[in-house]
N, C-alpha and C positions, 0 to 999 in steps of 0.2 A: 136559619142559616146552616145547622147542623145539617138538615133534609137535605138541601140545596146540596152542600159539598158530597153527601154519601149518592146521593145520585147522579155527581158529576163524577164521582168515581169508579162509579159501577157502568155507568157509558163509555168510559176509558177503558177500563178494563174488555168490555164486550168487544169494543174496538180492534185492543191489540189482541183477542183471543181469534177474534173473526181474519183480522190478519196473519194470524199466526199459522191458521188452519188452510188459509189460502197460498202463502206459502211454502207450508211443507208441502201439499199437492202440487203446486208448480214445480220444486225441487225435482221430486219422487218421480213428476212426468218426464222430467229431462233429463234424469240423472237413469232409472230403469230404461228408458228408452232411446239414449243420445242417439244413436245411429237408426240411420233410414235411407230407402233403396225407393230410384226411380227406375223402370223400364222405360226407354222412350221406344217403343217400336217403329214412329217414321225415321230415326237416327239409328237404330238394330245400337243401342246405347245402353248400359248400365250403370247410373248413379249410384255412390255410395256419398250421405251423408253423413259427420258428424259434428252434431251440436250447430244443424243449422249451415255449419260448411262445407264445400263439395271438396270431400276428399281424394277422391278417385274414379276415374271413369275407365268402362273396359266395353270393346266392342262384343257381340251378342247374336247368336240368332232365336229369332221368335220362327213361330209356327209359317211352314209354308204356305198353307192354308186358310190364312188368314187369322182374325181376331172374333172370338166369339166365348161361349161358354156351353155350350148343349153339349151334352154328352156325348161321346164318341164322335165325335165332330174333327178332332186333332186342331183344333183352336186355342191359339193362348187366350187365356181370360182378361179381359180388362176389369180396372178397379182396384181398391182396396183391399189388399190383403196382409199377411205376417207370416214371418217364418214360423210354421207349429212343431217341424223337428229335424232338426241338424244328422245325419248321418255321412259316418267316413274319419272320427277323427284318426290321425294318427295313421290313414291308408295312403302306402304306396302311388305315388303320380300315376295314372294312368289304368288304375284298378280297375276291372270292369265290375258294375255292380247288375243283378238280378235281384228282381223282386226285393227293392234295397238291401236285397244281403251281400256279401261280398265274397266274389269267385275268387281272389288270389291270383286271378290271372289277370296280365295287362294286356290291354287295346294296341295294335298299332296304330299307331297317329296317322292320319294322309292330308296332308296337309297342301296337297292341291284341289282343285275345286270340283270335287269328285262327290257324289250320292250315291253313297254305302245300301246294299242291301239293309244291313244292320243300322241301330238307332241304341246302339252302346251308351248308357248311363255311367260316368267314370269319374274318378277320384274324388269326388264331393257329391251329396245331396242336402239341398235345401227346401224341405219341402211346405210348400203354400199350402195355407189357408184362406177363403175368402172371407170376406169381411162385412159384405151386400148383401142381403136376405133378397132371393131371387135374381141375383145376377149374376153373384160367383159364391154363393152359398146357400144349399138348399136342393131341394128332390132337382135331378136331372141338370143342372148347374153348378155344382159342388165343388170346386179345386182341390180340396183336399180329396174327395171322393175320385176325381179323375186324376187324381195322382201328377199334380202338376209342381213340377220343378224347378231350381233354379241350379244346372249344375254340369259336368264336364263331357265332354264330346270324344269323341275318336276321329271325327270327318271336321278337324281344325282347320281344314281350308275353304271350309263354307259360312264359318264365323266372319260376320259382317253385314249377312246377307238373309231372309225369311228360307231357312231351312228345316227348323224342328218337327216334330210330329205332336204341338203345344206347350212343351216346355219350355224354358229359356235356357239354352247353351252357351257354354263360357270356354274360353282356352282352361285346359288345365291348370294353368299356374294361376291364371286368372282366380278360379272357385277357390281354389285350394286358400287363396291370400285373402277373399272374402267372405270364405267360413270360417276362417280365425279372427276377423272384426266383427262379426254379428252374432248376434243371439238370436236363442227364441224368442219370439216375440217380437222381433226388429220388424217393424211397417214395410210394406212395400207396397207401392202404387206404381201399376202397370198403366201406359198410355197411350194414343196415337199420335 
């Protein structure tokens, strides 16, 4: 009887231990990670989830050139990806940024449906990483290596529509309100 009881107790225990351990990783997944971004690119749409509910959507232009991932191509990548690094906190609306550094000078907006010589990166970057080994991560497929975005535009009156050069373009106020609800690391799944 003693046997019987110490090894109904040690099954209990393993139980709520094995419970326990499945838990905190379920926590820790959705607590590190509440928020999560869809692109729709047949909608030129930007999903922001949290915790599972759609908290906000903002119109977007994806690549004019279609959807792909080969390098030098000007294609938005489909797929899984994550924010790898936030730049811009704390910059002025409409900064223009170079080689993610920041000029201190601002973009004028045009905000009719105009294609600008230029392909001005402004007030936000959010920059991807792929998450697909060979799809959008990896020799000549890499988003992070092709330095692909998610962030503000100068030619706001093409938002809506497949105008980027791969990146994803946002109104200014737009990035600006979506870089203060996400992190590194926040998911992002791009789609057709």
């Amino acid at each position: 009887m003693y046997v019987f009881n110490s090894m109904s107790k040690i099954k209990k225990s393993i139980i709520i231990l094995t419970a326990i351990v499945f838990l905190s990783e379920y926590i820790e997944a959705n607590t590190n990670g509440s928020n999560r971004i869809i692109v729709d690119i047949s909608e030129q749409r930007l999903y922001l989830f949290e915790k599972d509910k759609l908290k906000q959507s903002f119109p977007v232009s994806t690549s004019r050139f279609g959807e792909g991932s080969i390098e030098n191509s000007y294609k938005t990548p489909l797929g899984s990806h994550e924010i790898k690094e936030k730049i811009g906190t704390d910059v002025s609306i409409n900064t223009i940024f170079i080689a993610r550094k920041n000029t201190s000078r601002k973009a004028k907006i045009i905000n009719e449906k105009i294609d600008s010589d230029d392909d001005f990166v402004t007030s936000r970057i959010l920059w991807l990483e792929g998450l697909e080994a060979g799809k959008n991560k990896g020799s000549g497929v890499d988003s992070y290596d092709r330095y692909i975005y998610i962030h503000g535009t100068h030619e706001e009156g093409l938002i809506g529509q497949k105008a980027s050069h791969g990146c994803i373009r946002m109104f200014n106020q737009d990035v600006i309100y979506l870089y203060d609800k996400v992190e590194e690391g926040t998911k992002v799944l791009i789609k057709t």
